[in-house]
DORODO-481042 format. One record per residue (C-alpha): x, y, z. Coordinates in Angstrom, 3 decimals, padded with zeros to 6 digits, always signed. Example, Ala and Ser with C-alpha at 12.3 -4.5 7.8 and 13.67 -1.06 7.14 Angstrom:
<pts>
<pt><east>+012.300</east><north>-004.500</north><up>+007.800</up></pt>
<pt><east>+013.670</east><north>-001.060</north><up>+007.140</up></pt>
</pts>
This chain:
<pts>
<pt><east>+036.952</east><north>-029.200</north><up>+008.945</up></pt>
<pt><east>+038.855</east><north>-029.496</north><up>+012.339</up></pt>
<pt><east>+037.313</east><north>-033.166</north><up>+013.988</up></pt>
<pt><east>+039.019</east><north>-032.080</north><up>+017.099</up></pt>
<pt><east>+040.151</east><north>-028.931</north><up>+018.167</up></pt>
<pt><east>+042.157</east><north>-028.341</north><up>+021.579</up></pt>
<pt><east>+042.106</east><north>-024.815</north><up>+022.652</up></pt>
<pt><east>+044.451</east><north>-023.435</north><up>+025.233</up></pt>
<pt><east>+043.214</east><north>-026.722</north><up>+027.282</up></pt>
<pt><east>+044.925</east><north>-026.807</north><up>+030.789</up></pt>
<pt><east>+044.883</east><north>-030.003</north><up>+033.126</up></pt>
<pt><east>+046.804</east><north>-031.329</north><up>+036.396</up></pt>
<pt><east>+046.454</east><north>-034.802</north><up>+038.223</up></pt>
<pt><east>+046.802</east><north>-032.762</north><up>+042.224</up></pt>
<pt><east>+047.395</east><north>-029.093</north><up>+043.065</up></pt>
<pt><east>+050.220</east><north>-028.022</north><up>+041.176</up></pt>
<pt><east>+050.643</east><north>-024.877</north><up>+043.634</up></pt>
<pt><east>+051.267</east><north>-027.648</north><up>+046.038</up></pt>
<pt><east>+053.064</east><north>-030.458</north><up>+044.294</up></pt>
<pt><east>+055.778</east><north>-028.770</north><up>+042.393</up></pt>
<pt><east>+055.973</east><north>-032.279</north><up>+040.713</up></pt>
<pt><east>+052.262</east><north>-032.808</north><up>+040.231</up></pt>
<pt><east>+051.849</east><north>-033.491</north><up>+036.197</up></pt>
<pt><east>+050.149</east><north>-030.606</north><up>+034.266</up></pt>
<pt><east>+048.835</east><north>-029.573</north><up>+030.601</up></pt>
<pt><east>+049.099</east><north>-026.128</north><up>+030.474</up></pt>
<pt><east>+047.874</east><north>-024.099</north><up>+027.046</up></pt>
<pt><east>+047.861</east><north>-027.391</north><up>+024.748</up></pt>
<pt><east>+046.490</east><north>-026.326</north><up>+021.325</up></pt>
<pt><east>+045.684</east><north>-029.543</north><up>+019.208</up></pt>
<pt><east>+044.008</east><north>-029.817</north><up>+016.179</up></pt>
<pt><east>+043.045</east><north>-033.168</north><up>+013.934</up></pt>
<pt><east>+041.313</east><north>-032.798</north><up>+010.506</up></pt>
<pt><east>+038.130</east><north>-034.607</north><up>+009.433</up></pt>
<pt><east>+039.600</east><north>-037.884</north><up>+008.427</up></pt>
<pt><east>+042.946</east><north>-037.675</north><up>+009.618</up></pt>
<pt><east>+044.768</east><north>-040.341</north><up>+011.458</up></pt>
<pt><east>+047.306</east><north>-039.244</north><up>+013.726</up></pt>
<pt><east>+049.809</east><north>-040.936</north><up>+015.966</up></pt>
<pt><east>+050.018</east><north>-039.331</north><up>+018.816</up></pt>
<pt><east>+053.372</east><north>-040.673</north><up>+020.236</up></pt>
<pt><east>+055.297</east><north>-040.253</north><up>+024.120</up></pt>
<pt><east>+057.548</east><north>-041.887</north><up>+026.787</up></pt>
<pt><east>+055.113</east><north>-042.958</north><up>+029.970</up></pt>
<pt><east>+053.788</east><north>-040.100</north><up>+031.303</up></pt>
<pt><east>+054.242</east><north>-037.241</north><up>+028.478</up></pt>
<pt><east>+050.378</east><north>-036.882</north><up>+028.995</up></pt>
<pt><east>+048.962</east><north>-039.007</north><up>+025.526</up></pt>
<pt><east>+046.437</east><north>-040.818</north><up>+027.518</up></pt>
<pt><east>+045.634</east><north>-037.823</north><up>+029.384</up></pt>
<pt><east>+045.374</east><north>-035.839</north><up>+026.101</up></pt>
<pt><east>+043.195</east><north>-039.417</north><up>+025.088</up></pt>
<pt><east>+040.568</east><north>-039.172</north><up>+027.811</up></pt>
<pt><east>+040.078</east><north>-035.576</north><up>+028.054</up></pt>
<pt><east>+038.911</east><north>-035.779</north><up>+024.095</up></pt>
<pt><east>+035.495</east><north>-037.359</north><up>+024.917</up></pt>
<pt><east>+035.542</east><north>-036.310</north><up>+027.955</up></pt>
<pt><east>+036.845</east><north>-039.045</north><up>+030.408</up></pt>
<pt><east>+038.690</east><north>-036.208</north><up>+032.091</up></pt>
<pt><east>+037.563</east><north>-033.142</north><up>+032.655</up></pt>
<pt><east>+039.534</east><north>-029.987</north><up>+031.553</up></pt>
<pt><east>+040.892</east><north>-027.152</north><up>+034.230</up></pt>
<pt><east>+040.842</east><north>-024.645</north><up>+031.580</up></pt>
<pt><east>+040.542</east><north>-023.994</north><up>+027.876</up></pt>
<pt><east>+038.093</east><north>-025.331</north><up>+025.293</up></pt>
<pt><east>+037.620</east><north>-029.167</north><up>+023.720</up></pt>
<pt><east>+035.661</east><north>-028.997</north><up>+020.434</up></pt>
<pt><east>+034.577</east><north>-032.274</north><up>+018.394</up></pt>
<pt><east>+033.326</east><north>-030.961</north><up>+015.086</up></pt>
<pt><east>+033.030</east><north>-027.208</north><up>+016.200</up></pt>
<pt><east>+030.501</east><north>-027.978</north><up>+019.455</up></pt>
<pt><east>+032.070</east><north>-027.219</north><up>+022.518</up></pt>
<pt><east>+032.605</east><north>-030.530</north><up>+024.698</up></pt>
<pt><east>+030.592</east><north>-029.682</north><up>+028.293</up></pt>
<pt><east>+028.706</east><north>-031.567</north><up>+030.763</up></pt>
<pt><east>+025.333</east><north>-030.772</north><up>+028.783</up></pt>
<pt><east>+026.132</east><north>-032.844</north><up>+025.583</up></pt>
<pt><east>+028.734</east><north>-035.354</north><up>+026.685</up></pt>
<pt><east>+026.297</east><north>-037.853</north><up>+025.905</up></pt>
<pt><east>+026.235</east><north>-036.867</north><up>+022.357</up></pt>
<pt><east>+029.519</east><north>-035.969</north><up>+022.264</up></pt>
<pt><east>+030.898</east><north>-039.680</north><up>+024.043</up></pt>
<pt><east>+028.738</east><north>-041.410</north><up>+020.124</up></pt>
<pt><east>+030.644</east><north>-039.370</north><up>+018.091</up></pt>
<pt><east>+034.216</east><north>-039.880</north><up>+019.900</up></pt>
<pt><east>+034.732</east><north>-043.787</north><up>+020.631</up></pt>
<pt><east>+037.116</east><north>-044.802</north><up>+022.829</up></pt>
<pt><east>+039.841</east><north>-048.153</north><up>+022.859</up></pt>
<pt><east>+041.419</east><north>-048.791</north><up>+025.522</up></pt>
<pt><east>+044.951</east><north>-050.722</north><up>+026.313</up></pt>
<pt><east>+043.358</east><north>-054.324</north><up>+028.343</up></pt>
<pt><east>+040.445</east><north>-055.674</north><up>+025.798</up></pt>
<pt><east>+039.585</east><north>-057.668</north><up>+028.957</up></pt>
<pt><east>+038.621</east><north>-054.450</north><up>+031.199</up></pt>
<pt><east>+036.308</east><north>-053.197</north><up>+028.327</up></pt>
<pt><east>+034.252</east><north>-056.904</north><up>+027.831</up></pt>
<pt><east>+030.651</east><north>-056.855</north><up>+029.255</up></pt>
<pt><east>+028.938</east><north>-059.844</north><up>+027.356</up></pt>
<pt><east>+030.235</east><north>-063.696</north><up>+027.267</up></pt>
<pt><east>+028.914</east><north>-063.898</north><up>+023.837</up></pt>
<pt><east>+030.963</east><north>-061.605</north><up>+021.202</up></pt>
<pt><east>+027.850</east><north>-060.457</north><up>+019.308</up></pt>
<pt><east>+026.573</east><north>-059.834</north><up>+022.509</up></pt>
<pt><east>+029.564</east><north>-057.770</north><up>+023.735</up></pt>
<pt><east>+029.241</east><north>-055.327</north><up>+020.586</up></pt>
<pt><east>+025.499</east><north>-054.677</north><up>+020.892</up></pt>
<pt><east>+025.981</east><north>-053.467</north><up>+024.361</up></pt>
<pt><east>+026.944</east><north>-050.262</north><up>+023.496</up></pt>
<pt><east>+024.126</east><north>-049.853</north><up>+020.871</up></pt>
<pt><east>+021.719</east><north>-050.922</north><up>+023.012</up></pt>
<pt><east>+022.401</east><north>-048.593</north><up>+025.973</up></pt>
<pt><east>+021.678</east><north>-045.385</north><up>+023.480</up></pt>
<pt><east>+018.038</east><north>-047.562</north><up>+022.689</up></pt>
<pt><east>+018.406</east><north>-047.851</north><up>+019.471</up></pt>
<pt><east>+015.516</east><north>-049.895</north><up>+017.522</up></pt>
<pt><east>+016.177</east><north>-053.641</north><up>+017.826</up></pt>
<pt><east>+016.412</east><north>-053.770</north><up>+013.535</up></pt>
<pt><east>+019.080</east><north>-050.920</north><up>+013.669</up></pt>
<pt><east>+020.890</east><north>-052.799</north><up>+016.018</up></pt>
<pt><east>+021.202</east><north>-056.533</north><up>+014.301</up></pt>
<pt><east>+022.439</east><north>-053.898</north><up>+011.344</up></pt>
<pt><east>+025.239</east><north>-052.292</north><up>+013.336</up></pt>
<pt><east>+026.244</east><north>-055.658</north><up>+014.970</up></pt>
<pt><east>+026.576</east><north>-057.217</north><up>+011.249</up></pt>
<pt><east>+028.628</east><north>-053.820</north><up>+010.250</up></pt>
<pt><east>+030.809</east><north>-053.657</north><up>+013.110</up></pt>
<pt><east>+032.025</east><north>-057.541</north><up>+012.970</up></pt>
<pt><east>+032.158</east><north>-057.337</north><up>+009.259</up></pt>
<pt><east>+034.470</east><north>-054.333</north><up>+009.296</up></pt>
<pt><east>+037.023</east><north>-056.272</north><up>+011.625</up></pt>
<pt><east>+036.702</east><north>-059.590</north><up>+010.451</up></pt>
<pt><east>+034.930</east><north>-061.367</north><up>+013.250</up></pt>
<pt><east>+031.648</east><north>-061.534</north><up>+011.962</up></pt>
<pt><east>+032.710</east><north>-065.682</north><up>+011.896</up></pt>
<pt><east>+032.455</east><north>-065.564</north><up>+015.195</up></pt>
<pt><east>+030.066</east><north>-063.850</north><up>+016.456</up></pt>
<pt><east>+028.726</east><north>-066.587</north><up>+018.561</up></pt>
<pt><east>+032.190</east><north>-067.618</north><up>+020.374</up></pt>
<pt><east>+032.346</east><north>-067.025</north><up>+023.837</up></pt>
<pt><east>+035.219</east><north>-063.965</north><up>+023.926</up></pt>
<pt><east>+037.265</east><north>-065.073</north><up>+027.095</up></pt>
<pt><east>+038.137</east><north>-067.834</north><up>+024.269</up></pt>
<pt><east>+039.523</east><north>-065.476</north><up>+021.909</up></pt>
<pt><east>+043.215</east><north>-064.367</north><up>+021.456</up></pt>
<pt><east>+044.270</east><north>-061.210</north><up>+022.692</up></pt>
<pt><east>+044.181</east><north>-059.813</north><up>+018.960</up></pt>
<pt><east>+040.426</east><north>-061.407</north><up>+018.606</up></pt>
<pt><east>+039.610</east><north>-059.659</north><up>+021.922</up></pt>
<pt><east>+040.987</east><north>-056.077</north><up>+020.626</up></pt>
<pt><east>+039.173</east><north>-056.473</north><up>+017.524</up></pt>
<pt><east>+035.398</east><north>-057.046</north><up>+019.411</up></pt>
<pt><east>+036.146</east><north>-054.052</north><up>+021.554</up></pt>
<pt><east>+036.820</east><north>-051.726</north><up>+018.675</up></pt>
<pt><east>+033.315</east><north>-053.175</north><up>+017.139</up></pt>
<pt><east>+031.573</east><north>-052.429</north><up>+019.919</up></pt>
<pt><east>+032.754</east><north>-048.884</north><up>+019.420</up></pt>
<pt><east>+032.045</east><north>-049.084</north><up>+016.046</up></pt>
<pt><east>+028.811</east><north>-050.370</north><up>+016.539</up></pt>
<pt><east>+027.982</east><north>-046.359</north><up>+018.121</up></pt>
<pt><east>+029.218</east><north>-045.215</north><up>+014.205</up></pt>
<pt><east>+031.377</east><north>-042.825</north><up>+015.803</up></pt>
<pt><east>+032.983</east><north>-040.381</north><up>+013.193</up></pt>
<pt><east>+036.583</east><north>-040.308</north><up>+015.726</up></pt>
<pt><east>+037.736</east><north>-043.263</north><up>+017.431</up></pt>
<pt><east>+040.812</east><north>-042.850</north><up>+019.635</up></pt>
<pt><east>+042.681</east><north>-046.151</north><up>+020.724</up></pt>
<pt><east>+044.569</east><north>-045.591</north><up>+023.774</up></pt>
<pt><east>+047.724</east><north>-047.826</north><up>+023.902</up></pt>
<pt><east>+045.072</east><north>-050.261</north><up>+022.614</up></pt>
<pt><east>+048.144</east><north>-052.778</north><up>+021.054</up></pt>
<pt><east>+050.187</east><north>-052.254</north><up>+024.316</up></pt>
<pt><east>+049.205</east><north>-055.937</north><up>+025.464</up></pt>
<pt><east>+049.639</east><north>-057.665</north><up>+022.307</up></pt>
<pt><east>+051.864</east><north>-059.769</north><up>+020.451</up></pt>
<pt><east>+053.372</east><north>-058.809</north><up>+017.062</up></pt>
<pt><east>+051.117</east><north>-060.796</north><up>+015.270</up></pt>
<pt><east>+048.000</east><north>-059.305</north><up>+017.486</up></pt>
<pt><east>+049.315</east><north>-055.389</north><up>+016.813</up></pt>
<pt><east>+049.594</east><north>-055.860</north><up>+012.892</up></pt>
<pt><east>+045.696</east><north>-057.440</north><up>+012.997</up></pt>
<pt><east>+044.990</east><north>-054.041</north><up>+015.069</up></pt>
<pt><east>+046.671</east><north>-051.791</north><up>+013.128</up></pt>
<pt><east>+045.582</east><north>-053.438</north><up>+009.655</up></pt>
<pt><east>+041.580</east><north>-053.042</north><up>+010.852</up></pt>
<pt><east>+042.405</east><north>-049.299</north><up>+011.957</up></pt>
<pt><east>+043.752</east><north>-048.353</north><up>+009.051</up></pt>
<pt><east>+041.150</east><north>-050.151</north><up>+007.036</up></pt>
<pt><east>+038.182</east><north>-048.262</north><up>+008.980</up></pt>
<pt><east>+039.944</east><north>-044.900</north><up>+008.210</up></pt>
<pt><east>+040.222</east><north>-045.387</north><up>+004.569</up></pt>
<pt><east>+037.193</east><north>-047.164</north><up>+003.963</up></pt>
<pt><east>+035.139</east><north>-045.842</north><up>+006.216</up></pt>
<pt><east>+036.930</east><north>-042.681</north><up>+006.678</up></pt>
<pt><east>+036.774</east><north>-042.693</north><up>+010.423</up></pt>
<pt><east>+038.775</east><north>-040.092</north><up>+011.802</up></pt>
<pt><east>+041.547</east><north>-041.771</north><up>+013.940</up></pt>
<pt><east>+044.017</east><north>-040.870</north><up>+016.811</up></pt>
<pt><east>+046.470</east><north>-043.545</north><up>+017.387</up></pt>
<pt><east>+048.039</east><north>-043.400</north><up>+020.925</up></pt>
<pt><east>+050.734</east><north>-045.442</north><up>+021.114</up></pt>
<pt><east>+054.831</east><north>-045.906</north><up>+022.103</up></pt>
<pt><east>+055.350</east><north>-048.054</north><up>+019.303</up></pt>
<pt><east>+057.051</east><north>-046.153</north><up>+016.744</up></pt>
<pt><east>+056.923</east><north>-048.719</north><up>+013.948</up></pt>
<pt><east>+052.870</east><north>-048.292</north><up>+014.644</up></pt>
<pt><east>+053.015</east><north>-044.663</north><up>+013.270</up></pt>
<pt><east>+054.693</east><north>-045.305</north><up>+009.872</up></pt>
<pt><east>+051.329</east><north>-045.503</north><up>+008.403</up></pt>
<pt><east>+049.549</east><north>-042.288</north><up>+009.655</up></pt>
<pt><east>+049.355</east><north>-039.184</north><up>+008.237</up></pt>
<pt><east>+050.684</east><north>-037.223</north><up>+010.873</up></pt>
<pt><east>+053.149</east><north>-038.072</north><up>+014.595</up></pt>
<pt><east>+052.671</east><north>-035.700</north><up>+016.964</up></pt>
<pt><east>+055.476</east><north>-036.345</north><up>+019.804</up></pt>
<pt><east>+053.784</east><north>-035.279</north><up>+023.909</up></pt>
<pt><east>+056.680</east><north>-033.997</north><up>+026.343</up></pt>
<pt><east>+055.564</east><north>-033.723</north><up>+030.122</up></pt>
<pt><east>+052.411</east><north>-032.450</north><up>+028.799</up></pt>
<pt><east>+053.812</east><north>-030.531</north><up>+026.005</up></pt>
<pt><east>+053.582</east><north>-031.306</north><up>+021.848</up></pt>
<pt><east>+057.087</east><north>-030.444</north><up>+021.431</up></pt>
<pt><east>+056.936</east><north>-032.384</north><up>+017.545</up></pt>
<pt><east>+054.831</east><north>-032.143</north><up>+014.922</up></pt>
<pt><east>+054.709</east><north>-033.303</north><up>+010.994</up></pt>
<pt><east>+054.630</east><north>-036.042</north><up>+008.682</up></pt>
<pt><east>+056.073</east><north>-039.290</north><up>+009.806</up></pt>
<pt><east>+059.261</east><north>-039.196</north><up>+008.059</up></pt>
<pt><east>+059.739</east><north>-035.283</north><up>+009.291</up></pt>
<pt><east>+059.803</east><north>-036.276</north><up>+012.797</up></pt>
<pt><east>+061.864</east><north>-039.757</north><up>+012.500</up></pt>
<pt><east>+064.728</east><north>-038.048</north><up>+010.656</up></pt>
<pt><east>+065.090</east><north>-035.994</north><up>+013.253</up></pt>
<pt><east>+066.580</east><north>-038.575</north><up>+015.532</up></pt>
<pt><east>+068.853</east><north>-036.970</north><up>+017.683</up></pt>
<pt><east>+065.716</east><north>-035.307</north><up>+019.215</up></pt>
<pt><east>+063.783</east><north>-037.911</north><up>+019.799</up></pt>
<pt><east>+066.467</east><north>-039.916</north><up>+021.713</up></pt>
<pt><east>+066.583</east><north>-036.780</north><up>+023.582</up></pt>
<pt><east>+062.645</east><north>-037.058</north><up>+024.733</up></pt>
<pt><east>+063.550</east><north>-040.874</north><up>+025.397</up></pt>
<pt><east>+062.063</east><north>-042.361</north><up>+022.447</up></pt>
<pt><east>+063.711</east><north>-045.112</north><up>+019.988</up></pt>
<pt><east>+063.456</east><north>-044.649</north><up>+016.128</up></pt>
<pt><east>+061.774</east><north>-047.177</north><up>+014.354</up></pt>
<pt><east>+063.892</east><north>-050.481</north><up>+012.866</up></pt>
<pt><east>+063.518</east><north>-049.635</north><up>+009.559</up></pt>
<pt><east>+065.021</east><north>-045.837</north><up>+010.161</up></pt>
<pt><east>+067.829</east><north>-047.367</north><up>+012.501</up></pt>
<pt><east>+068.913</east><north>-050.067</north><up>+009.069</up></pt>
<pt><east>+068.911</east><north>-047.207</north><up>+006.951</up></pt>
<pt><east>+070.968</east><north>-044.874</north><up>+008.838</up></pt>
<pt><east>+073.675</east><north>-047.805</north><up>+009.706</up></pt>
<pt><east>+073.615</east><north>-048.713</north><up>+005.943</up></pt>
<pt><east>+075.009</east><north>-044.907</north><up>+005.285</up></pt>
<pt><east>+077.565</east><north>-045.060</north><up>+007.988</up></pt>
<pt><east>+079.015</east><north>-048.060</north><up>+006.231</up></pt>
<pt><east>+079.096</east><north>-046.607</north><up>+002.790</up></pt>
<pt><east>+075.898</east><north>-047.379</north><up>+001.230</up></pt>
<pt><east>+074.337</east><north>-044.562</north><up>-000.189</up></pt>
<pt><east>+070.186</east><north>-045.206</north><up>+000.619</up></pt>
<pt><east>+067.910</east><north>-042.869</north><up>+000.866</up></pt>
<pt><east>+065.496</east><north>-042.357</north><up>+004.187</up></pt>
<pt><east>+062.483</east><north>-044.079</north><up>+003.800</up></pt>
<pt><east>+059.698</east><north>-046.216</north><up>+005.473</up></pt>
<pt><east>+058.559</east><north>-048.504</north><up>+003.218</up></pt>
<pt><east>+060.731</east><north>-051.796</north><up>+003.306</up></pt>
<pt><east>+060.134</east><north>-052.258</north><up>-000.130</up></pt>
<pt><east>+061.443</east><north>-048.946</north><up>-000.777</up></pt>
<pt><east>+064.440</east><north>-049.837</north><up>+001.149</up></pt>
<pt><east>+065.070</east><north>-053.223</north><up>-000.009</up></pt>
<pt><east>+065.127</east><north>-052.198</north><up>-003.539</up></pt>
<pt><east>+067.200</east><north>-049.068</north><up>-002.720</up></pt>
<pt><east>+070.157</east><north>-052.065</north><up>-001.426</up></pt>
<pt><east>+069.443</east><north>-053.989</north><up>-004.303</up></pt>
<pt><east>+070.501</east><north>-051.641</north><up>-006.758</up></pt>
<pt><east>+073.377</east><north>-050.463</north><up>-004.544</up></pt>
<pt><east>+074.804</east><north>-054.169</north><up>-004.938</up></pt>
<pt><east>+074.211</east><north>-054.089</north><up>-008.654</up></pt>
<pt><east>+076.245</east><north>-051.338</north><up>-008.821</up></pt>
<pt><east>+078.873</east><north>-052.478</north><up>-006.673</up></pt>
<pt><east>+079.327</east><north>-055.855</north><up>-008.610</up></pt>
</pts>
């Protein structure tokens, strides 16, 4: 069953009869399976984030039809639609409303007036599923930046949405801070098979989803599996994006002699150059 479905959806930022340069979508069909966790990767200003906020509805469409689980996304049922379709966005800071992390995630929960017994229940669910529920009594402007992500995807999860879309939501971290991230997300997928769309311009980021989709000035110009769309490098330099480390090792390992095999996995890799060496001895 299609989670989300984009059909023929057009959008522009201005009047592009006007501004020749004004940034458009024009005829974007999009689909993501129940389930699914896509990357949804892009240079600055391919139009992810606008492809991001026009899924619940953040943005409105020009044209076209947005469906989340086969209802049609309109004005009428955007409230229903906004509990199934959670969104993360890239500053953790912008999205805190509380002082108190437990706090913070019941806001959400509490706005749709749920019973005060359902919400203690989604508070404990939420924190346990990323690992805060330790501290749900710190004060969050205390937190790391990682810490900080974390809360604001439980207060999302605290809706029990069955998408959640994180917009650039590791942008602002640290290594460290983007592995915690990424770790929880695909934790929740698996687990708790949320349906995910990872925005990001991290490449290493989508190594672990099931599908890349690569955005062009408003265009999805690649498609497929994550090791599809990295071994085909030369385009992806060509819409300004960098492969990921792992990809770049394994293709200079070749051009020295070293006969390894594309993969992903490091372990893969390393034990791909391991028995290259034994060989070689």
């Amino acid at each position: 069953m299609h989670a989300l479905e984009f059909r023929d959806v057009d959008f522009s930022y201005g009047d592009p009869s006007q501004d020749a340069n004004a940034f458009r979508i024009r005829k974007l069909n999009f689909t993501v399976e129940e389930g699914e966790f896509v990357a949804v990767l892009g240079h600055n200003g391919s139009g992810k984030s606008t492809l991001a906020r026009l899924a619940n509805g953040i943005l409105t469409a020009d044209g076209g039809e947005i469906r989340v689980f086969d209802t049609v996304l309109g004005e009428k049922n955007l409230f229903e639609i906004r509990k199934q379709v959670g969104v993360v966005f890239q500053n953790p800071d912008n999205q805190t409303v509380a002082s108190i992390v437990e706090d913070d995630v019941a806001f959400g929960a509490e706005n749709v007036a749920l019973p005060r017994e359902e919400i203690g229940r989604r508070i404990d669910f939420a924190l346990g599923a990323v690992g805060m529920r330790e501290l749900r009594g710190a004060t969050v402007s205390r937190l790391s930046g990682g810490q900080k992500q974390r809360v604001a995807i439980a207060g999302v999860l605290a809706l029990k949405p069955r998408i959640m879309i994180l917009d650039e939501s590791t942008a602002m971290l640290d290594p460290r801070g983007r592995k915690e991230i990424i770790d929880v997300v695909l934790r929740l997928n698996k687990e708790e098979k949320i349906t995910v769309v990872l925005v990001t311009h991290f490449m290493e980021e989508a190594l672990l989803a099931d599908r890349a989709v690569v955005m062009n000035r408003g265009d999805i110009v690649m498609q497929g599996a994550p090791s599809e769309i990295f071994a085909r490098s030369d385009e992806l330099l060509a819409y300004n994006l960098a492969l990921p480390r792992i990809a770049v090792i394994t293709k200079s390992l070749r051009e020295g002699g070293m006969s390894v095999k594309d993969t992903l996995d490091i372990s893969s890799l390393a034990d791909e150059i391991a028995g290259e060496l034994k060989c070689g001895s």
